[in-house]
TIVEXMI-967959 format. One record per residue (C-alpha): x, y, z; residue number from 1. Coordinates in Angstrom, 3 decimals, padded with zeros to 6 digits, always signed. Example, Ala and Ser with C-alpha at 12.3 -4.5 7.8 and 13.67 -1.06 7.14 Angstrom:
% residues 2
c1 +012.300, c2 -004.500, c3 +007.800, koldo 1
c1 +013.670, c2 -001.060, c3 +007.140, koldo 2
This chain:
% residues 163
c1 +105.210, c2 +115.793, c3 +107.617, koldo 1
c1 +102.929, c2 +116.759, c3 +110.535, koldo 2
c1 +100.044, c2 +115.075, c3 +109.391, koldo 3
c1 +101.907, c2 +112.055, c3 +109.116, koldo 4
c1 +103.839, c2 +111.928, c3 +112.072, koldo 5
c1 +100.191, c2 +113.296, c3 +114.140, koldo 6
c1 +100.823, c2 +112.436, c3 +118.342, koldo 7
c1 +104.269, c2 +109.983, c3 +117.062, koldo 8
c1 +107.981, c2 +110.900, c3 +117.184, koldo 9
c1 +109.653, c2 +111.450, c3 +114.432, koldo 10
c1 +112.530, c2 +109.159, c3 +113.431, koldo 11
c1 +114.599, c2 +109.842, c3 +110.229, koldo 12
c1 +115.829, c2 +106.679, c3 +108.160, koldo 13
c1 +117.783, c2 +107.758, c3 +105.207, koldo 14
c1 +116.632, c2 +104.456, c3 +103.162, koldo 15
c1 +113.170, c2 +105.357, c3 +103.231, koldo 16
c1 +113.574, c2 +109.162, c3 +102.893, koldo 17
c1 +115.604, c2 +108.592, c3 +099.651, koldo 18
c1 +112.751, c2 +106.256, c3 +098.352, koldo 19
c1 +110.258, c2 +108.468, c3 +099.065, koldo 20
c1 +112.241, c2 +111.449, c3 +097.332, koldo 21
c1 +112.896, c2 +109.091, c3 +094.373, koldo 22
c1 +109.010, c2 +107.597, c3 +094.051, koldo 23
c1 +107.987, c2 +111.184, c3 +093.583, koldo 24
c1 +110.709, c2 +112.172, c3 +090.924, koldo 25
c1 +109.536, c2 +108.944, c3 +089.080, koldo 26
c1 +105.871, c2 +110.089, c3 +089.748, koldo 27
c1 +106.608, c2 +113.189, c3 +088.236, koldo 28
c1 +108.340, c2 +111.843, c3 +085.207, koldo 29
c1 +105.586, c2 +109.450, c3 +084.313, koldo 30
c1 +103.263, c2 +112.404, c3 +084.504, koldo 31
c1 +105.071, c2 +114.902, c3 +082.229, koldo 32
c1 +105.422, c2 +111.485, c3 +080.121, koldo 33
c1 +101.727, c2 +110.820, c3 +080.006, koldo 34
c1 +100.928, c2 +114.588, c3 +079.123, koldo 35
c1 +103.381, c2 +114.071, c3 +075.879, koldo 36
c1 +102.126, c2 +111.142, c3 +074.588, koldo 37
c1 +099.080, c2 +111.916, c3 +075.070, koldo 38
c1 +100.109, c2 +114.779, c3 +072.918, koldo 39
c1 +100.795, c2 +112.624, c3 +070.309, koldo 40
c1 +096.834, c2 +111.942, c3 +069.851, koldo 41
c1 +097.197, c2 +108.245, c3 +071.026, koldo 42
c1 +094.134, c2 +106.482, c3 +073.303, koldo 43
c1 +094.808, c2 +106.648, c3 +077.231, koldo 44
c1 +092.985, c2 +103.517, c3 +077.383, koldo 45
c1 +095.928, c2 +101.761, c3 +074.708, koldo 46
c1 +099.099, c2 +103.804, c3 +076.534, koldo 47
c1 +097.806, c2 +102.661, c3 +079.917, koldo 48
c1 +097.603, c2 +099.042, c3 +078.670, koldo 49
c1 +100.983, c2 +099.229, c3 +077.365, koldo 50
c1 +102.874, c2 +100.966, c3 +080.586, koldo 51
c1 +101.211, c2 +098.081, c3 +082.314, koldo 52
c1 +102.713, c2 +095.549, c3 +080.257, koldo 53
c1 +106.094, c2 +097.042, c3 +080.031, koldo 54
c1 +105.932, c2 +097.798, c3 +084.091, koldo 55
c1 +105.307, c2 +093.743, c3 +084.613, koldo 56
c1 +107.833, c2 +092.830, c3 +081.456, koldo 57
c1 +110.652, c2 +094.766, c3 +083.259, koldo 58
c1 +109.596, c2 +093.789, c3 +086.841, koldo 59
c1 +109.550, c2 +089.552, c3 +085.791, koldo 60
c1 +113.524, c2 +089.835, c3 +086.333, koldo 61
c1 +112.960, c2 +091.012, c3 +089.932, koldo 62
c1 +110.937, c2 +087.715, c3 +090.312, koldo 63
c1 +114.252, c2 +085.957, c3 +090.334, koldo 64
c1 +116.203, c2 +088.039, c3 +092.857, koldo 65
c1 +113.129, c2 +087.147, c3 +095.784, koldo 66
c1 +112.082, c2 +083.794, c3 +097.291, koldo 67
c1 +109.098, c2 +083.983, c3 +094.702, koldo 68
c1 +106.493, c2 +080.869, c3 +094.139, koldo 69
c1 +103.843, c2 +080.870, c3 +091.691, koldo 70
c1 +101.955, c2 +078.690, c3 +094.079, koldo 71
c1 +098.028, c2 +078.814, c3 +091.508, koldo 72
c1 +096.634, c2 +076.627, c3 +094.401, koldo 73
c1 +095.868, c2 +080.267, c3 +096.146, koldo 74
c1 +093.567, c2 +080.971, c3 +093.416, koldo 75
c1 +091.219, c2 +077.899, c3 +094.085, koldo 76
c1 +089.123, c2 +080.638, c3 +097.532, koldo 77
c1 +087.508, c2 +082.769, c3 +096.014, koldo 78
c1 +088.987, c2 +085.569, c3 +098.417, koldo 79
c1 +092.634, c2 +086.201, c3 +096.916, koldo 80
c1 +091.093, c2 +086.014, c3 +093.213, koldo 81
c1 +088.342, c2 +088.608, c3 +094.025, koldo 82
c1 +091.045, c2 +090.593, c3 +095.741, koldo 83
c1 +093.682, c2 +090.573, c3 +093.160, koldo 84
c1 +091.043, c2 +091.407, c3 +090.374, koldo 85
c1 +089.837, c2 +094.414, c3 +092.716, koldo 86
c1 +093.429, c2 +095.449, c3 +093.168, koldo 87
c1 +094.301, c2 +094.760, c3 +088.912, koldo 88
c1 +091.285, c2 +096.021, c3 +087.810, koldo 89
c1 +090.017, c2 +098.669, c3 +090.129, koldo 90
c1 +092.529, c2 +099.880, c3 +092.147, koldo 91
c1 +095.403, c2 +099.946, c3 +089.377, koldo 92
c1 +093.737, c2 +099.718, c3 +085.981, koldo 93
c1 +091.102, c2 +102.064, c3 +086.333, koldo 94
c1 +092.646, c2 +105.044, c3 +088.828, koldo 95
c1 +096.111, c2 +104.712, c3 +086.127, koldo 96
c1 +093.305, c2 +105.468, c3 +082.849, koldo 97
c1 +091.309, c2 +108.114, c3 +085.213, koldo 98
c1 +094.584, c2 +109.704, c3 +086.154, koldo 99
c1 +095.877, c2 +109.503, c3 +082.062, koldo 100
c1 +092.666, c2 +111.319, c3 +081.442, koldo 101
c1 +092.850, c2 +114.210, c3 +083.818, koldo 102
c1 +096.710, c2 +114.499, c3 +082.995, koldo 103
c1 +095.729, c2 +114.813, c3 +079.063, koldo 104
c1 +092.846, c2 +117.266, c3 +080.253, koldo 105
c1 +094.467, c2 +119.382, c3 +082.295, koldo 106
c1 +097.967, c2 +119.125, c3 +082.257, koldo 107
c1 +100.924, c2 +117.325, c3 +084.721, koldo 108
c1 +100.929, c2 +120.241, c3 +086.533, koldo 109
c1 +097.632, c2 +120.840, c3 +087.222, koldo 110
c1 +096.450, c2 +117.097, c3 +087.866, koldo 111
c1 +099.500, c2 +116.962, c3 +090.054, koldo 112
c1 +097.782, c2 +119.180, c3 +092.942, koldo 113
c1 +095.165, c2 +116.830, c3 +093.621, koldo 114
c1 +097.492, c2 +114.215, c3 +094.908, koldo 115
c1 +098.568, c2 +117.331, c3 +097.319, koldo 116
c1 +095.336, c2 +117.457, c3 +098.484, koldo 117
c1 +095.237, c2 +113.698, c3 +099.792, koldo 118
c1 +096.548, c2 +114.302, c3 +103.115, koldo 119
c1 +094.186, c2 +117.079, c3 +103.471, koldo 120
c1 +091.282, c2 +114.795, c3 +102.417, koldo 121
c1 +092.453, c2 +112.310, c3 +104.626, koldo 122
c1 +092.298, c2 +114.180, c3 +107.903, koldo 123
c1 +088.989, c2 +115.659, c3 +107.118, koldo 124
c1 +087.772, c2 +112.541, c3 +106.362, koldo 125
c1 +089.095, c2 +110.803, c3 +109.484, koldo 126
c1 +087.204, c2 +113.770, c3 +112.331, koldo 127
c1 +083.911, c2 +113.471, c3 +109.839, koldo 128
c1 +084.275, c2 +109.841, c3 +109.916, koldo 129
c1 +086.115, c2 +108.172, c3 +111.909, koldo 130
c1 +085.099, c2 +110.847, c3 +114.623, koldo 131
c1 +088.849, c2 +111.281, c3 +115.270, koldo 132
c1 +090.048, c2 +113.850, c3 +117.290, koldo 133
c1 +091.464, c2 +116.914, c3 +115.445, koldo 134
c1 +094.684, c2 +117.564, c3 +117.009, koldo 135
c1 +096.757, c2 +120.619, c3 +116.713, koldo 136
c1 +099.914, c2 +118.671, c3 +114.667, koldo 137
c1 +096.938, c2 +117.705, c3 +112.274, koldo 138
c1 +095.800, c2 +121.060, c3 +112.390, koldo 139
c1 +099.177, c2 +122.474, c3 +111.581, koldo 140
c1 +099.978, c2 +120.078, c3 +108.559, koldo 141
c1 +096.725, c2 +120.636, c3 +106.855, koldo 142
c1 +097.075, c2 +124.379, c3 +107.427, koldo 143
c1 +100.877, c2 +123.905, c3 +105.668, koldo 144
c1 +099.719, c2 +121.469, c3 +103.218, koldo 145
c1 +097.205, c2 +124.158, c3 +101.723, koldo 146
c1 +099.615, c2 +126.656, c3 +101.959, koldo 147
c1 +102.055, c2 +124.843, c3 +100.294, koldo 148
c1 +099.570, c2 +124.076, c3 +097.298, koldo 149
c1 +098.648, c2 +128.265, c3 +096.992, koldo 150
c1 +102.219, c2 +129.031, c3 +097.226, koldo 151
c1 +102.970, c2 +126.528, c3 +094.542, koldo 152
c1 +100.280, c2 +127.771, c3 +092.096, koldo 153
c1 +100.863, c2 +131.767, c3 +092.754, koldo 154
c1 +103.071, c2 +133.207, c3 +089.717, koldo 155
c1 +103.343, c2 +136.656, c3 +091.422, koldo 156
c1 +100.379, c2 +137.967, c3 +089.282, koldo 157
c1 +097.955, c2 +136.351, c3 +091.175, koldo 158
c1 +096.987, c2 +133.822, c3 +088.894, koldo 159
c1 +097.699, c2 +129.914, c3 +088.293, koldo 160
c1 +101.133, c2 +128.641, c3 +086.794, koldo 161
c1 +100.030, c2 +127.466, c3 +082.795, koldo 162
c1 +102.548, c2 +124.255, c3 +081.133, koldo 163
């Protein structure tokens, strides 16, 4: 919470506090999913492919609810098509298999602390970068984000938690 609120005020808004809360108890399912069918023996490149299709077969409905157009005339500049195959390909496809892998390598539980370590990342990256100024609230979060990550994996005999 520190890091993201860094030098802003804080203003609560149940709404997005409950979707927040409720994207990362569906993140959480679809990981402990993934680990058990992976179980199974199946290819992460095949269950990927198929969580895709049932995400967009279950979100067509939604299309319906929205002022959606198909509007293909977007596709003729090159810039939306190269942009929606970046975000398809790239930034979905591939990070969903990568993240299938690691979750059938080393576990929900495990795999789950990297994403813990993205805010950390992200404020490192932005005084190394972006030559931002590290500010004490930044300080402060990354100091309780890696905290919170030890404290999560200590099982009182000093080791990792196991699945």
């Amino acid at each position: 919470m520190l890091i993201s609120f860094n030098g802003f005020r804080m203003e609560l808004n149940p709404m997005g506090d409950l979707l927040a809360v409720l994207a990362a108890f569906v993140w959480a399912c679809y990981s402990i999913l993934t680990r058990k069918i992976s179980s199974f023996g199946y290819p992460v490149i095949l269950t990927t492919r198929r969580t895709f299709f049932y995400g967009i077969l279950f979100m067509v409905p939604a299309l319906f609810l929205f002022d959606f157009e198909m509007g293909l005339q977007r596709f003729a500049d090159m810039m939306p098509l190269l942009n929606i195959l970046y975000l398809g390909l790239g930034a979905s496809a591939l990070c969903f298999v990568t993240w299938n892998l690691a979750v059938k390598a080393l576990g929900a539980v495990k795999t789950s602390v990297y994403i813990y370590m993205v805010p950390v990342i992200t404020v490192v990256t932005s005084v190394l970068v972006l030559k931002e100024p590290m500010t004490w609230v930044s300080v402060m979060g990354t100091v309780l984000a890696v905290v919170g990550l030890f404290l999560s994996e200590y099982n009182g005999r000093g080791s990792g938690n196991s699945e």
